[in-house]
C-alpha positions as CSV (number, residue, x, y, z in Angstrom):
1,X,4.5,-34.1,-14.9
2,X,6.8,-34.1,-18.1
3,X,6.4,-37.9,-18.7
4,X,2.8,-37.7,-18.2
5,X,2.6,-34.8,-20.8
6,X,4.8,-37.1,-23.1
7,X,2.5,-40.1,-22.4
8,X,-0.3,-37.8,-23.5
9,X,1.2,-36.3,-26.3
10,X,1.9,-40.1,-27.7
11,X,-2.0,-41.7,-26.7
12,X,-2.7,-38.2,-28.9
13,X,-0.6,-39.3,-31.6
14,X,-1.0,-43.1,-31.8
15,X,-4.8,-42.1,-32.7
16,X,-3.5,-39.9,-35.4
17,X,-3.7,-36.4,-34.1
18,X,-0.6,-34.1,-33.9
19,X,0.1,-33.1,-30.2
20,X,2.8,-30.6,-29.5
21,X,3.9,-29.0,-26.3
22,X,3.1,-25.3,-26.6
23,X,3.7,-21.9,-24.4
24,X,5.2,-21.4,-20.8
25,X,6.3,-24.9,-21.0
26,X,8.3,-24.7,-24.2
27,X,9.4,-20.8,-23.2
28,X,10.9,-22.6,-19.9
29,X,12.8,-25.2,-20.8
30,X,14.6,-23.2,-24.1
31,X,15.3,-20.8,-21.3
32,X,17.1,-23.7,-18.7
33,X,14.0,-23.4,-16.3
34,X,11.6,-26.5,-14.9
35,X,8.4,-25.8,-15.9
36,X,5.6,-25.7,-13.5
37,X,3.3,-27.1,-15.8
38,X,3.0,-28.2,-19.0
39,X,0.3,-27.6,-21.7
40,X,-0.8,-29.8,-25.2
41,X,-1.8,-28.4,-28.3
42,X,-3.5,-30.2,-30.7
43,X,-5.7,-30.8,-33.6
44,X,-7.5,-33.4,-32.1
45,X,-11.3,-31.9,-31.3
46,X,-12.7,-31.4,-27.7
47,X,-15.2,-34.2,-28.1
48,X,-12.0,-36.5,-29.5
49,X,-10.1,-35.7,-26.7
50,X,-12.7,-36.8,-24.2
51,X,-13.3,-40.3,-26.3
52,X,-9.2,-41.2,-25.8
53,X,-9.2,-39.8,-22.2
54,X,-12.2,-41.1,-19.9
55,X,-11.1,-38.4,-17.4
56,X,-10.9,-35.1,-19.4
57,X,-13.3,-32.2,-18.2
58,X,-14.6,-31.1,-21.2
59,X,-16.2,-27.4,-19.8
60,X,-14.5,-25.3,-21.5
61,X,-14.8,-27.8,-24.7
62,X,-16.6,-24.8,-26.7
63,X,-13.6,-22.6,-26.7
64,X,-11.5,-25.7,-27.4
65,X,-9.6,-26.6,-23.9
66,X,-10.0,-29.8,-22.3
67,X,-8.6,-30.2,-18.6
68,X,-6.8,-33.6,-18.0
69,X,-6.6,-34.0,-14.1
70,X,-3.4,-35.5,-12.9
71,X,-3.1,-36.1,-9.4
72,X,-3.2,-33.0,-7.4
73,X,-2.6,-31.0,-10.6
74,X,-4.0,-30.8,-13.9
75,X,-3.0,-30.8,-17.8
76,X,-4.6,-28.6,-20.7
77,X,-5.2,-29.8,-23.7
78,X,-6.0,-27.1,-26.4
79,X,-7.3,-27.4,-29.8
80,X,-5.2,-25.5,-32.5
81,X,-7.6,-22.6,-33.1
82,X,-8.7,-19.1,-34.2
83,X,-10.0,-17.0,-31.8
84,X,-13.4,-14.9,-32.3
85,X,-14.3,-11.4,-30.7
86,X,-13.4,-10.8,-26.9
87,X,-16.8,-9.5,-25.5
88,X,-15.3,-9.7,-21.8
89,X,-11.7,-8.7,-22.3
90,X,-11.0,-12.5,-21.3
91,X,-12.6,-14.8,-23.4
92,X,-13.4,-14.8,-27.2
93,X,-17.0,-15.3,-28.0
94,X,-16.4,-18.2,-30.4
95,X,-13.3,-19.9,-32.0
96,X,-12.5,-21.5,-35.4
97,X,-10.6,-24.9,-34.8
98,X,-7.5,-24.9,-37.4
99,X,-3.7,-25.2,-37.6
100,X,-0.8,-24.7,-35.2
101,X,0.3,-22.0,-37.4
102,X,-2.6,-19.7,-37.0
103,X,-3.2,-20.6,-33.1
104,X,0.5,-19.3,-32.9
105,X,-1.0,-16.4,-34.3
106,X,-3.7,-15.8,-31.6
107,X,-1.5,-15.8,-28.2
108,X,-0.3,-13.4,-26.1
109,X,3.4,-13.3,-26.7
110,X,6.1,-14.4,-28.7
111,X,8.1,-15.9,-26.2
112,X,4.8,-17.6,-25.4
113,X,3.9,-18.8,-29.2
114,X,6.6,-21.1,-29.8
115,X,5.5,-25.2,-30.0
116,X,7.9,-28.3,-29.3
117,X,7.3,-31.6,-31.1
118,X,8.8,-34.1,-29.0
119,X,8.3,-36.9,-31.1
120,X,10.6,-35.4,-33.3
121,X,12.9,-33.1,-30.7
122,X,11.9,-30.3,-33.0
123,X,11.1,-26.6,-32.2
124,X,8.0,-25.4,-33.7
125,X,8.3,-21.5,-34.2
126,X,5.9,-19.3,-35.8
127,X,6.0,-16.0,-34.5
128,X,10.1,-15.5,-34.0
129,X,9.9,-16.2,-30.3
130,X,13.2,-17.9,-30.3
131,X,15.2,-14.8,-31.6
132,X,13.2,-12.6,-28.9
133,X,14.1,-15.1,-25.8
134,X,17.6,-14.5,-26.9
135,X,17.6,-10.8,-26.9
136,X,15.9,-10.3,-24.3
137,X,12.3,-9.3,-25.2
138,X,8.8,-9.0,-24.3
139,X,6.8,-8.9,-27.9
140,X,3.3,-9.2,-28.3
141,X,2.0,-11.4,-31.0
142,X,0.7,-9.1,-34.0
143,X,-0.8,-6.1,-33.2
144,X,0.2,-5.5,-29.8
145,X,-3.1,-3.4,-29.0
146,X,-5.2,-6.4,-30.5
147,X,-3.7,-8.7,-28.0
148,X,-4.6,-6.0,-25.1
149,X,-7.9,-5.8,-26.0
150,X,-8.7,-8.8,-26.5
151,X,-7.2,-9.7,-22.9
152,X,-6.8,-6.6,-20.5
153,X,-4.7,-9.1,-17.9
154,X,-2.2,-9.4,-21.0
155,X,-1.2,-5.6,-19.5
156,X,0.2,-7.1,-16.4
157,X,1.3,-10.2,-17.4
158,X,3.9,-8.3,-20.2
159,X,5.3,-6.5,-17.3
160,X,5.3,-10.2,-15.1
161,X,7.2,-11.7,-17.7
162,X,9.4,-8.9,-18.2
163,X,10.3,-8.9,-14.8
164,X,11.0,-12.2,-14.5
165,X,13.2,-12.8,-16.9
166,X,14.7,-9.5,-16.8
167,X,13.8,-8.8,-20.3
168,X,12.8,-5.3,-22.2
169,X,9.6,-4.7,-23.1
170,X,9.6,-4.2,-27.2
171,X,8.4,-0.3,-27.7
172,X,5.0,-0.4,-30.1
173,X,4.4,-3.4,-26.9
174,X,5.4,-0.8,-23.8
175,X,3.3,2.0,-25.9
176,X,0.2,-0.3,-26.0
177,X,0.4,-0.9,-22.4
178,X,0.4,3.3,-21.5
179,X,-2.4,3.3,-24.0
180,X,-4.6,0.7,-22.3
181,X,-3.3,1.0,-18.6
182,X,-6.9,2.1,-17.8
183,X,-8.4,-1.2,-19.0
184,X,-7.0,-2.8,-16.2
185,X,-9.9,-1.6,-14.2
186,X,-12.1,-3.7,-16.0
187,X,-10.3,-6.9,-14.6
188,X,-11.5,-9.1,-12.0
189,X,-9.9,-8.4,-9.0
190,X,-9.4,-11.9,-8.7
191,X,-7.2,-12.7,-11.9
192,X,-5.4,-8.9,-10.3
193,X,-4.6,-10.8,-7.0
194,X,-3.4,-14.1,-8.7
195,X,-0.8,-11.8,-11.4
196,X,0.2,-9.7,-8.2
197,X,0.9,-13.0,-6.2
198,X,3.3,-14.5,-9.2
199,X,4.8,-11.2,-9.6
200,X,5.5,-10.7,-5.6
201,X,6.9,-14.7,-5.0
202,X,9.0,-14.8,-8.1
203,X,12.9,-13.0,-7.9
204,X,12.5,-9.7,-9.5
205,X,9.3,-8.5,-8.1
206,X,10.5,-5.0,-7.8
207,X,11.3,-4.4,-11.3
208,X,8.1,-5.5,-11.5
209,X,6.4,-2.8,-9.0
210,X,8.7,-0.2,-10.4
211,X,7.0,-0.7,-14.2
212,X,3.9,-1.5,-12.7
213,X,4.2,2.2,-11.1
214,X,6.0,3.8,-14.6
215,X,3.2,2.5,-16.5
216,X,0.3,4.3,-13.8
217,X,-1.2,0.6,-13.6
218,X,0.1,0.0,-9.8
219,X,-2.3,3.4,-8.7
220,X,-5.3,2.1,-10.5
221,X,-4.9,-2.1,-9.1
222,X,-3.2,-0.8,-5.2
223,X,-3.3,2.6,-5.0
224,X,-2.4,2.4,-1.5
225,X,1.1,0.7,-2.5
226,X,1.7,3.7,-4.8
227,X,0.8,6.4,-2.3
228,X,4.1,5.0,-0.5
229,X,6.5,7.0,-3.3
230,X,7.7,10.3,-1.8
231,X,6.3,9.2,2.2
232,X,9.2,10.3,4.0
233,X,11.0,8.4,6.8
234,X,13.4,9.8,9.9
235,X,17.4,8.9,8.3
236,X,18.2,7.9,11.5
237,X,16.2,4.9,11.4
238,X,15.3,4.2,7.6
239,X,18.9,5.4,5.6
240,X,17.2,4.0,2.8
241,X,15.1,6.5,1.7
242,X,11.1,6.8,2.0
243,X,8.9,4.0,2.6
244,X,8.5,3.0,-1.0
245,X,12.5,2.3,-1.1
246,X,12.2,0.6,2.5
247,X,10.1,-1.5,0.8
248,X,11.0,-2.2,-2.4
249,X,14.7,-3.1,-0.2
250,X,12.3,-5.4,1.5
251,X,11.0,-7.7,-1.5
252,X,14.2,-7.3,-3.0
253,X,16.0,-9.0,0.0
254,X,13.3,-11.8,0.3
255,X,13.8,-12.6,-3.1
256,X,12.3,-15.4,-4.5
257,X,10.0,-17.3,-1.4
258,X,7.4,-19.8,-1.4
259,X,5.6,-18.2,1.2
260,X,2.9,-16.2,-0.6
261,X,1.3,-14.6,2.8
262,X,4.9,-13.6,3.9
263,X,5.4,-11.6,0.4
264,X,2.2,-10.2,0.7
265,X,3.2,-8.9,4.3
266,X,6.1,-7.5,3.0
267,X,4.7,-5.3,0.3
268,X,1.3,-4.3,2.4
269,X,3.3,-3.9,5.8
270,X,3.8,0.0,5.8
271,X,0.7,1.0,3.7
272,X,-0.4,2.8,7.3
273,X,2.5,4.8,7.2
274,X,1.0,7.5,4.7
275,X,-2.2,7.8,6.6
276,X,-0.4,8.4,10.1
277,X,2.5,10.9,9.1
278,X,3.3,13.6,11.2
279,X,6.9,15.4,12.4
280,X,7.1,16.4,15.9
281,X,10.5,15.8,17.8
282,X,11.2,13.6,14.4
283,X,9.1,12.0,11.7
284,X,6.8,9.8,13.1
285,X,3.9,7.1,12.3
286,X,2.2,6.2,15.5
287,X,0.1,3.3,15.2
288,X,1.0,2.7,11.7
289,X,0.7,-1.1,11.7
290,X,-2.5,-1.2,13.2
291,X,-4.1,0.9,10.7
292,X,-2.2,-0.8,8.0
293,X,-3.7,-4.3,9.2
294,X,-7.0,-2.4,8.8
295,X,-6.4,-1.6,5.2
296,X,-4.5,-5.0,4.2
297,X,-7.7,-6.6,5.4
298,X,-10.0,-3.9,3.0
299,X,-7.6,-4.6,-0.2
300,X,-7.2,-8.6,0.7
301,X,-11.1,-8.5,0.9
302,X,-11.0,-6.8,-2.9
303,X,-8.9,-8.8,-4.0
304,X,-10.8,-12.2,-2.5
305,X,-7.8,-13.4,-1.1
306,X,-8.4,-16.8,0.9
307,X,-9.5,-16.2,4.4
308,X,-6.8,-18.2,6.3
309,X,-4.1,-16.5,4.0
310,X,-6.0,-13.3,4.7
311,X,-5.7,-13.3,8.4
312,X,-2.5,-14.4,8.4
313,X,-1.1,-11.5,6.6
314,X,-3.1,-8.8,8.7
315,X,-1.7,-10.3,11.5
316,X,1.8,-10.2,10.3
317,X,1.3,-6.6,9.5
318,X,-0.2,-5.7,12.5
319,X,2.0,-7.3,14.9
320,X,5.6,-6.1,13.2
321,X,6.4,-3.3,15.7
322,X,6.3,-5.3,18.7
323,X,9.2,-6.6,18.4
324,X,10.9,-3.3,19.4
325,X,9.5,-4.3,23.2
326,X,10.7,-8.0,23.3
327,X,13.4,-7.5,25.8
328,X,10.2,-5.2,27.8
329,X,7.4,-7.2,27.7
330,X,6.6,-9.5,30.7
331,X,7.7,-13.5,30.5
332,X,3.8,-14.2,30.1
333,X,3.4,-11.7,27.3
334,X,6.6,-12.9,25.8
335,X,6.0,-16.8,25.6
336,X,2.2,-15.8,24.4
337,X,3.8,-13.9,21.7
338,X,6.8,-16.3,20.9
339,X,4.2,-19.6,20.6
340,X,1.2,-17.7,18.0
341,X,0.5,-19.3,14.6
342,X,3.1,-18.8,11.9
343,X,5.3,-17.3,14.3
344,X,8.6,-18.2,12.0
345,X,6.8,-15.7,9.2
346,X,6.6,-13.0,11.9
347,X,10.2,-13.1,13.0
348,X,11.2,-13.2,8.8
349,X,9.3,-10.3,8.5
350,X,10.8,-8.6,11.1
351,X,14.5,-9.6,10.1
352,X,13.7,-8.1,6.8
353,X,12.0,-4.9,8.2
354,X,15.8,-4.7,10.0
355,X,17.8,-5.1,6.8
356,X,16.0,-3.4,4.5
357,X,16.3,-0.1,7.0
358,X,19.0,0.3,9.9
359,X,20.6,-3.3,10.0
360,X,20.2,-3.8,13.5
361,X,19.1,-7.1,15.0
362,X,19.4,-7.5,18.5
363,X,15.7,-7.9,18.9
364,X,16.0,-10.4,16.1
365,X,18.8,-12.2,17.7
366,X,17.6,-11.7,21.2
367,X,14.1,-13.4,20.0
368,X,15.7,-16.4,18.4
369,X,17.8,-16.6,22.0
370,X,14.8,-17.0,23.9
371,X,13.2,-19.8,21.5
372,X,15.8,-21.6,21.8
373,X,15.9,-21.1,26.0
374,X,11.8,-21.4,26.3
375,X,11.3,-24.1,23.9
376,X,13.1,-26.8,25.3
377,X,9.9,-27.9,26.7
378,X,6.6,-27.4,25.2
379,X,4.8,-27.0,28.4
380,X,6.9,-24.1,29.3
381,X,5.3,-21.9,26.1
382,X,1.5,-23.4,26.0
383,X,1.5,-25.1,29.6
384,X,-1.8,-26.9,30.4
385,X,-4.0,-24.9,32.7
386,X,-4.4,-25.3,36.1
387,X,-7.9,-24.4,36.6
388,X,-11.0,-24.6,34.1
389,X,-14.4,-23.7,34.2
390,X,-16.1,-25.9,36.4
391,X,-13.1,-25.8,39.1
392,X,-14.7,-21.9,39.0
393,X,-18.3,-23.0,39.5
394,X,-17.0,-25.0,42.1
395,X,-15.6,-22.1,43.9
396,X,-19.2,-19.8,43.5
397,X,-18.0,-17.9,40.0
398,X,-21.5,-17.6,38.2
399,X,-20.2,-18.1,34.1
400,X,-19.4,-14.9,33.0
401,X,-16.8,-12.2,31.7
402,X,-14.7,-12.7,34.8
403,X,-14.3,-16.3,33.9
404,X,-12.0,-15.5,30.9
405,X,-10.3,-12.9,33.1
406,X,-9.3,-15.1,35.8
407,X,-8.5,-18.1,33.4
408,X,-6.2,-15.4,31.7
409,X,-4.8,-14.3,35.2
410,X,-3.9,-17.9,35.9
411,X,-2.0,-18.6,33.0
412,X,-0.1,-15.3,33.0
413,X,1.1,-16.8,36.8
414,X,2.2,-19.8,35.1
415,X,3.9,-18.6,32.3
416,X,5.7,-16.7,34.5
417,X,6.6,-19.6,37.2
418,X,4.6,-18.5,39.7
419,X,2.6,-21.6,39.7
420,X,2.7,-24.9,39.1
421,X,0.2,-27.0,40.9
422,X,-4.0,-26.8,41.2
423,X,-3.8,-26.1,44.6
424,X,-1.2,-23.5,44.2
425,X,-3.7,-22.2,41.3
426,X,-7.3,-22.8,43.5
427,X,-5.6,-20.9,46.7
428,X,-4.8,-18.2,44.9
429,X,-7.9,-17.6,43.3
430,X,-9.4,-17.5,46.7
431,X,-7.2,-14.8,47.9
432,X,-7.3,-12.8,45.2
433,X,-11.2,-12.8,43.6
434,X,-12.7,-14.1,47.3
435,X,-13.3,-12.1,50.0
């Protein structure tokens, strides 16, 4: 990706247009971090930029970004400009194309201002962002309540990057986000769910919940995350503290992952606990994760997260508490358990559920015991079944509900090693559904 941005930046250059790389990318590497992508600025025009490059996507050409696919990922190419009025809190109704100096002038931050000629191996730095990546700070651009109106996101994304970096916000930038915490409301919850999901895979995610909850933003984006502050837990079980600490303990021991879903889990997997509180012989939350799964699958839906990724993490959530019955449940139940989809998530989940609360994993290790004894052949998790549908038509079964119950029945006999041919499998169907 780098020597592709180079290559673009010189195709820019040898057809006499300045071409810097500008923002994240330039914050990153001044900071000792590989960018994840890399964008151009430049004075080159939006109809320029789709003359040299054949395969630029020039939508967005109006506001004066190209998009430059590059294999499965994608360059931008921006036009030094001015930006217009915001009339959506995301986009400016119409720009003014000009210098690099005033399109420092218009972003978000000054960490994220700062350009980098490499033609030259010169820093490009309008807006002081040098001076604040060295102390430390988060500083809007300007007028910090400017830059929040213009772009309510900008809200979160402060409090991302302060996070991140573990940085300080800069005060007249900390009081602009108390003052505008209610615009957040007027964000898709779609850009929302795509901050949250940086915030929650990236290291520091819980100083990032913590200012996300200082600031009142986290009750108006999850409000069922922030009614987990003050939901108290039995000691003997969660010496933590209440089931915001239990879970902040949790993200802060998964750290930084590349398993979105799993994150997700994390944060969302007591959200029941609230809703099903009561104390009788000691605090309890009975059927806390199926509830929770419930309400994941209400904010995931909100939030427009992907089906596939949705379902997993309702499933993760919902199934956390049956690991306390592992060294219970029937072999048949177990093996059905042990072979579902994502079932290495499941088991992190729980491992972190155990760590983050009373530190004992015996159902952890006893689980990773019996993968190791039941997975030595495939057949002995998912075995192929003995008997199908027509073998059942053959016997007199007319297609029904008690088709999926015997099939069931037959498979729980041979997880369990009861049997292991079809005529084991046909006589026992005979003397137990047959009269």
């Amino acid at each position: 990706m780098y020597r592709k941005a180079l290559s673009c930046i010189s195709i820019l250059r040898n057809n006499g247009f300045k071409a810097y790389l500008a923002g994240g990318c330039v914050r990153d590497m001044l900071l000792g971090i590989e960018p994840m992508d890399y964008d151009i600025a430049t004075d080159a025009k939006p109809d320029q930029i789709g003359k040299i490059f054949k395969e630029a996507v020039l939508t967005w050409g109006h506001l004066g970004v190209v998009i430059l696919p590059y294999r499965k990922n994608r360059f931008e190419i921006t036009t030094f400009r001015g930006d217009g009025e915001y009339d959506d809190a995301r986009h400016p109704v119409n720009v003014v194309f000009t210098n690099e100096q005033e399109d420092a002038q218009r972003r978000d931050f000054t960490i994220n201002g700062i350009f980098y000629d490499t033609e030259n191996d010169k820093i490009i730095d309008y807006v002081n962002g040098q001076e604040d990546l060295k102390n430390g700070i988060i500083r809007a651009i300007g007028n910090p309540e400017d830059r929040f109106n213009e772009d309510h996101l900008r809200i979160i994304r402060a409090i991302r990057f302060a996070a991140r970096f573990g940085f300080c916000i800069e005060k007249d930038t900390y009081n602009a986000i108390l003052k505008y915490a209610d615009k957040i409301e007027t964000v898709s919850n779609e850009r929302i769910y795509m901050e949250l999901t940086k915030i929650l895979v990236a290291e520091n995610a819980v100083a990032a919940f913590e200012l996300l909850f200082e600031t009142r933003i986290l009750e108006k984006i999850l409000k069922e995350v922030h009614a987990l502050k003050g939901v108290r837990q039995p000691p003997e079980f969660h010496p933590e503290g209440d089931v915001w600490d239990h879970t902040m303990l949790m993200l802060r021991n998964l750290g930084k992952t590349d398993k979105p879903v799993l994150a997700w889990a994390v944060l969302l997997h007591d959200i029941g606990k609230p809703a099903t509180y009561m104390e009788t012989d000691r605090i309890r939350f009975n059927e806390h994760s199926r509830i929770g799964s419930h309400m994941a699958s209400d904010i995931l839906r909100r939030f427009h997260c992907p089906n596939k990724d949705r379902e997993t993490i309702i499933s993760l959530i919902d199934q956390h508490m049956k690991f306390m019955a592992v060294k219970e449940m029937r072999l048949s139940t177990l093996k059905r358990f042990l072979r579902q989809d994502d079932f290495d998530l499941h088991l992190e989940l729980h491992r972190l559920d155990c760590i983050s609360s009373h530190s004992k994993l015996d159902n952890y290790d006893f689980t990773i015991r019996m993968i190791k004894e039941l997975a030595k052949e495939t057949a002995d998790l998912k075995p192929k079944l003995l008997v199908n549908g027509d073998d059942l038509i053959e016997l007199g079964f007319k297609p029904g509900p008690l088709f999926k119950d015997i099939l069931r029945s037959i498979e729980d006999e041979q997880l369990e090693g009861n049997l292991v041919d079809r005529e084991n499998a046909i006589d026992w169907i005979k003397k137990r559904y047959l009269r």
